[in-house]
C-alpha positions as CSV (number, residue, x, y, z in Angstrom):
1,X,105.5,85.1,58.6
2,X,108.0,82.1,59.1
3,X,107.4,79.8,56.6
4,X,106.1,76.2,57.6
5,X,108.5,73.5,56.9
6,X,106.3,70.5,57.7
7,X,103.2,69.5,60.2
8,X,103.6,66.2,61.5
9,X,100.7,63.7,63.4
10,X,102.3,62.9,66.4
11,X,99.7,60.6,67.7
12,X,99.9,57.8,64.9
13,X,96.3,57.8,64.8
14,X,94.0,57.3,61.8
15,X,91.3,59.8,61.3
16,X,88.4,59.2,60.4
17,X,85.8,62.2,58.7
18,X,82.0,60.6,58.9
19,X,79.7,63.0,57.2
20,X,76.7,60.6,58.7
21,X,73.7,62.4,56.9
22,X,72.6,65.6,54.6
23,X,69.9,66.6,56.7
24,X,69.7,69.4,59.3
25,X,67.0,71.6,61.1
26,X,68.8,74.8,59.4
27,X,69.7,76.2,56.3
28,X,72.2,78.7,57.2
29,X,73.3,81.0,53.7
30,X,76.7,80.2,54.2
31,X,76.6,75.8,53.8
32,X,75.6,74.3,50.9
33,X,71.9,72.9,49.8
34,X,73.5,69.5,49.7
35,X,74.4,69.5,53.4
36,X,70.9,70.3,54.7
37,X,68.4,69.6,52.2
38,X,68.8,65.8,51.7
39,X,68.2,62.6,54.2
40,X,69.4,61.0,57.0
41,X,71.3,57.8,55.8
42,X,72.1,56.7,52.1
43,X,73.2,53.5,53.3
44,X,72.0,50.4,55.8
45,X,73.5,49.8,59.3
46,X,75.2,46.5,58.0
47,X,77.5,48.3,55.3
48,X,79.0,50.7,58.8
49,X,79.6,47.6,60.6
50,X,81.6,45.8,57.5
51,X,83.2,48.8,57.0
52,X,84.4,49.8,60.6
53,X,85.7,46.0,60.7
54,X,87.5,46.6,57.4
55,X,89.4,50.1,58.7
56,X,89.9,48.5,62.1
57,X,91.9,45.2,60.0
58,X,94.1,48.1,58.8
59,X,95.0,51.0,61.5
60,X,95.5,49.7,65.5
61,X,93.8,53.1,66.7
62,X,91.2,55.1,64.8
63,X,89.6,58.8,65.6
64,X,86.2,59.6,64.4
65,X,85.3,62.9,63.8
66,X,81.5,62.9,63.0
67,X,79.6,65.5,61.0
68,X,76.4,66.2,58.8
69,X,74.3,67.8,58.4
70,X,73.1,67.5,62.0
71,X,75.0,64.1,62.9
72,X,72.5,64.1,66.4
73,X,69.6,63.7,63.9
74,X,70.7,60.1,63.0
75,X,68.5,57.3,64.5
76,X,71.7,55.4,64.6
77,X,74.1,57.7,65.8
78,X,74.8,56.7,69.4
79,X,74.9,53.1,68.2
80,X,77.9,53.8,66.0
81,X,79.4,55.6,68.3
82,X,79.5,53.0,70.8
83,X,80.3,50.3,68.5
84,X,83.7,52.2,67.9
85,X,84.5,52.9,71.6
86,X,83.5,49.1,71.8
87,X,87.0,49.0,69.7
88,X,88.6,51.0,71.8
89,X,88.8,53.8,68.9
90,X,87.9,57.5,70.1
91,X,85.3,59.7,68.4
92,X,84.2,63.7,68.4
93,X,81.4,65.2,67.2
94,X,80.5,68.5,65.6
95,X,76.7,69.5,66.3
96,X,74.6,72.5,66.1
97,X,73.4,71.8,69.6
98,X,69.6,70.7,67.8
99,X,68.7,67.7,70.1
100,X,67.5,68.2,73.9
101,X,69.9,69.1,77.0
102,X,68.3,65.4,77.9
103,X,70.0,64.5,74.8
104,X,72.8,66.0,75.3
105,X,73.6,64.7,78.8
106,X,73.6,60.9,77.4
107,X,75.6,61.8,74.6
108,X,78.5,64.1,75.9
109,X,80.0,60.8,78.3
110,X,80.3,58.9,75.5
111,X,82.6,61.4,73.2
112,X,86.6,62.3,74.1
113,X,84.7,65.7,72.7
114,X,82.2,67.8,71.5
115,X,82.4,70.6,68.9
116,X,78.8,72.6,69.2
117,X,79.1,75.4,66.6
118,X,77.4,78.8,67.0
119,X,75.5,80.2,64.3
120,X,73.9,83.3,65.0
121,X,71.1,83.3,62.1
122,X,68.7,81.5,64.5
123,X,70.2,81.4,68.0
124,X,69.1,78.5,70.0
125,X,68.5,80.5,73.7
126,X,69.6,77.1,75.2
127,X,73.0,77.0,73.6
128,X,75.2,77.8,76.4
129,X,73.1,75.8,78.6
130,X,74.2,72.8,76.4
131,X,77.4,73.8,76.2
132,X,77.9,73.8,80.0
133,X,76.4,70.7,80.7
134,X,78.6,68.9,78.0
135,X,81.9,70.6,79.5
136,X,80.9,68.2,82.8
137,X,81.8,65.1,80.7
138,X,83.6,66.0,77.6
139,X,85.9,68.4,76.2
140,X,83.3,70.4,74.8
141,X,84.2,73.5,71.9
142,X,82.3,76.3,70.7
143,X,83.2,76.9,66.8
144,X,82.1,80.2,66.2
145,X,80.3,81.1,63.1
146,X,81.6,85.0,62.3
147,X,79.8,86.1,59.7
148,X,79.5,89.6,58.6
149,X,76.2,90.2,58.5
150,X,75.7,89.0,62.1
151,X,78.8,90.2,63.7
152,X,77.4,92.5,66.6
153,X,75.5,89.3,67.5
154,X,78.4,87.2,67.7
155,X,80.8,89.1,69.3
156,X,77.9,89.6,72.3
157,X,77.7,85.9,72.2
158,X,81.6,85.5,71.9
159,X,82.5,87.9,75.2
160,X,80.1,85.8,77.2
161,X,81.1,82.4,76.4
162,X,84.8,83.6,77.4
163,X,83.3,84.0,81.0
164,X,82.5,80.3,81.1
165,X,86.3,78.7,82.2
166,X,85.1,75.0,81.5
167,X,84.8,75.8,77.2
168,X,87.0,76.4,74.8
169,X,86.0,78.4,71.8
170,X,87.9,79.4,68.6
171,X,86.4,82.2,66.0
172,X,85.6,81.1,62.7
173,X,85.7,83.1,59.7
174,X,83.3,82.8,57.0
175,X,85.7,81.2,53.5
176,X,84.5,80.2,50.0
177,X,83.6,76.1,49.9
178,X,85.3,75.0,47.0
179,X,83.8,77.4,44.9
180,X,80.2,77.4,45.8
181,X,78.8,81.0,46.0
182,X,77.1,80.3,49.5
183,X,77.5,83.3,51.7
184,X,78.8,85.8,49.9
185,X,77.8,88.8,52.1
186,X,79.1,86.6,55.2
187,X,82.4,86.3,54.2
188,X,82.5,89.8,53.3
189,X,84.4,91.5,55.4
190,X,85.4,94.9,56.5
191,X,89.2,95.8,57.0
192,X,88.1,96.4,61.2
193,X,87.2,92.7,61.2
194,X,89.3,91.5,59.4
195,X,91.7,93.0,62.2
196,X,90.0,91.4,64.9
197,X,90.4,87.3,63.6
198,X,94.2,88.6,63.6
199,X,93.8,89.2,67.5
200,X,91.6,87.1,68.8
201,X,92.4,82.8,68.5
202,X,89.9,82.1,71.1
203,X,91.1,79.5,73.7
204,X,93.3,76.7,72.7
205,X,92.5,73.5,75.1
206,X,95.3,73.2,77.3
207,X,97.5,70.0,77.8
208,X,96.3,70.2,80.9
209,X,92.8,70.2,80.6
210,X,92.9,67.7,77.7
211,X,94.5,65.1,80.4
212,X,91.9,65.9,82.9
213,X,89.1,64.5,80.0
214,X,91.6,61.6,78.9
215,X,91.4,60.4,82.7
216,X,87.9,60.9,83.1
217,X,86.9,58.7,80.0
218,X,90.0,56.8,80.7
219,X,91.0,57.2,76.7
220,X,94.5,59.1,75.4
221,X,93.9,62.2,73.3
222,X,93.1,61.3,70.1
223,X,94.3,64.1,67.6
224,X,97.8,65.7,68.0
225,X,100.2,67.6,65.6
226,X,102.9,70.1,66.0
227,X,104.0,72.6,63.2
228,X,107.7,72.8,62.4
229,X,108.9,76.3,61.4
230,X,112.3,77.2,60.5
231,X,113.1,78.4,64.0
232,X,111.2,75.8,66.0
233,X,108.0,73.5,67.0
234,X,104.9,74.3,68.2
235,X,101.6,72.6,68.7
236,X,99.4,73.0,66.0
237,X,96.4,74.9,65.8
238,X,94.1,74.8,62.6
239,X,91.7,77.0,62.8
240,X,94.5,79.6,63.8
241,X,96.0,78.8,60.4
242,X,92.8,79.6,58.2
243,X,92.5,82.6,60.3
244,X,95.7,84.1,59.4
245,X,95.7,82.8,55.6
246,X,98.5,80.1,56.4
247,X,96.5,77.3,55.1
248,X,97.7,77.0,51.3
249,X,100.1,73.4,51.1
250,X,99.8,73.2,46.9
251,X,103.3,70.8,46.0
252,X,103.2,69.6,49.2
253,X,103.8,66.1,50.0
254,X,100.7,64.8,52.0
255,X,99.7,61.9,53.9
256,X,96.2,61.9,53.0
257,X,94.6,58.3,52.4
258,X,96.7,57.2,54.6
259,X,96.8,59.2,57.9
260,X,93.3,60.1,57.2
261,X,89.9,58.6,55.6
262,X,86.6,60.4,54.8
263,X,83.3,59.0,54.2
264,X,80.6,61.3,52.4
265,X,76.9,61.2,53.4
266,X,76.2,59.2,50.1
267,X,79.2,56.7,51.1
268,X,81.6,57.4,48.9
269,X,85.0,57.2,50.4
270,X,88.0,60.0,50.0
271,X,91.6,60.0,51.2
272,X,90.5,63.3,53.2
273,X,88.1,66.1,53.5
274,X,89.5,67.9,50.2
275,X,88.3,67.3,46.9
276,X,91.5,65.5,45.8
277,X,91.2,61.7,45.9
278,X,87.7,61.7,46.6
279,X,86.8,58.3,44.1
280,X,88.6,55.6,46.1
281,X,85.0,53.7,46.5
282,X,82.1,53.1,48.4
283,X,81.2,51.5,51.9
284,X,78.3,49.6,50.0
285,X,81.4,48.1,48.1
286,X,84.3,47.3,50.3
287,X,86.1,44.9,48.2
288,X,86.3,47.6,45.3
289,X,88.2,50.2,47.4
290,X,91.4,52.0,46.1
291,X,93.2,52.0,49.3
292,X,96.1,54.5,48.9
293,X,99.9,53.5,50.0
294,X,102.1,56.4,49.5
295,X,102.1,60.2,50.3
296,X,100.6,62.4,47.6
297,X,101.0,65.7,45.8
298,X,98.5,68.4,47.3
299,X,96.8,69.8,44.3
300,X,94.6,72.1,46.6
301,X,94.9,76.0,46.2
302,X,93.6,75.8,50.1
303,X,93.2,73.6,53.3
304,X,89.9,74.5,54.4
305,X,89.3,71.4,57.1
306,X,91.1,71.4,60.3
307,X,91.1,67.5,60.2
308,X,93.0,67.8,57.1
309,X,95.6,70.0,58.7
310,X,96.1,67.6,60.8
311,X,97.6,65.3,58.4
312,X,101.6,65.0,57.9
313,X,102.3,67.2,55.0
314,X,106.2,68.1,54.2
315,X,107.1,70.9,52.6
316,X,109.5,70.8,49.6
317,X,110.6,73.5,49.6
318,X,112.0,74.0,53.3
319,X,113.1,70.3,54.2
């Protein structure tokens, strides 16, 4: 492969990783006890409005990328998510697809996109219904959970959500969570399968199509970064990069903390979605905060997020 020489944000926006709760309606084997087995907020309402004010003092354009747990099984969650749009800030969600199609049709107008991720252990028979009805306001993904011991299932599930031109779907393979021994027989894969996350990305959303939801919610895409090789520039494409093992930035410079911010379901705040830097304070204590002001060294063996590929990261090796 050519190596990487750097990955660059070419949007200068700030993104923000919510993890809004530690409850969901599933316990799949793969994800961790912690992200399903707790409660819904660790925090009051008045610590997320003095801390939205506080990030907003210091970035001119934010992106919100919001997570659990389920996020859709917050009480609050539609009130955050317009008081950031009431900043003019843009936010995504990642969701099971849990709550109603009802539910659903309120939310979607309100996001510059939806991630629903597909996880085959307990199908939801209205799945693809939600999807479709999303894809009529939002950019709407399907993340598809691959694991091996369901993979007939998914690729079933996977041929027919290619039929639907409206989604855009990318496979997801099953990897270790810094190093918990969740889904071990998911992630074990045969050589065949292996094979197949080689040839098949899914489909990328298109310039084109992310204009078309930019007009229609009147807001400019919020999340944009091109990958510089040795022999050119392309867009870049995370979850292409896990796939075919490219996702390893140890010595790197990084941006983290500074490009990016992540809040954890306890609020505790890191400078990404990584383990590194993860003690820079808490949203219950905003004046304590270690805000950080230069690039760092990436200690991590792997970058398992796509929000955290995202981020500028230089390579010193290749510059």
């Amino acid at each position: 492969m050519i190596p990487i020489k750097s990955i660059e944000n070419t949007t200068g926006v700030m993104h923000l990783t919510w993890i809004i709760n530690n409850i969901c309606n599933r316990a799949c084997n793969y994800c961790p006890d912690s992200l399903h087995n707790g409660k819904n907020h660790h925090y009051e309402w008045h610590h997320v409005e003095k801390f939205i004010t506080t990030l907003q003092s210091r970035h001119d354009r934010i992106h919100v990328t919001i997570s659990g747990g389920e996020p859709t099984m917050s009480p609050w969650l539609i009130d955050l998510i317009d008081l950031l749009r009431s900043k003019n800030n843009t936010v995504g969600i990642t969701s099971n697809g849990a709550r109603t199609l009802r539910y659903y049709k309120e939310l979607a107008p309100k996001l510059r996109y939806i991630c629903l991720s597909y996880h085959p252990e307990e199908e939801d028979a209205e799945f693809l219904e939600k999807a479709i009805e999303c894809s009529r306001y939002t950019l709407t993904k399907i993340n598809f959970m691959m694991p091996a011991t369901h993979w007939d299932q998914c690729i079933k599930m996977y041929d027919r959500i290619k039929q639907e031109s409206a989604l855009t779907y990318e496979p997801v393979k099953i990897t270790e969570w810094h190093p918990h021994p969740h889904g071990l027989a998911s992630r074990n894969y045969s050589p065949e399968q292996l094979e197949w996350f080689k040839n098949n990305n899914g489909k990328f959303a298109s310039i084109e199509l992310c204009k078309q939801y930019d007009q229609q919610i009147n807001t400019p895409t919020p999340l944009l970064s091109t990958i510089n090789f040795q022999t050119g520039s392309e867009r870049l494409d995370p979850t292409y990069l896990i796939n075919t093992n490219q996702h390893h930035f140890t010595g790197w410079t990084c941006w983290q903390g500074i490009e990016s911010i992540y809040v954890q379901y306890t609020g505790q705040i890191g400078a990404s979605n990584c383990y590194q830097n993860r003690d820079l304070g808490w949203i219950q204590q905003l004046d304590d905060i270690k805000w950080i002001q230069e690039p760092v060294e990436c200690k991590q063996v792997d970058c398992i997020c796509s929000s955290d590929i995202f981020i500028t990261k230089t390579n010193p090796i290749t510059i």
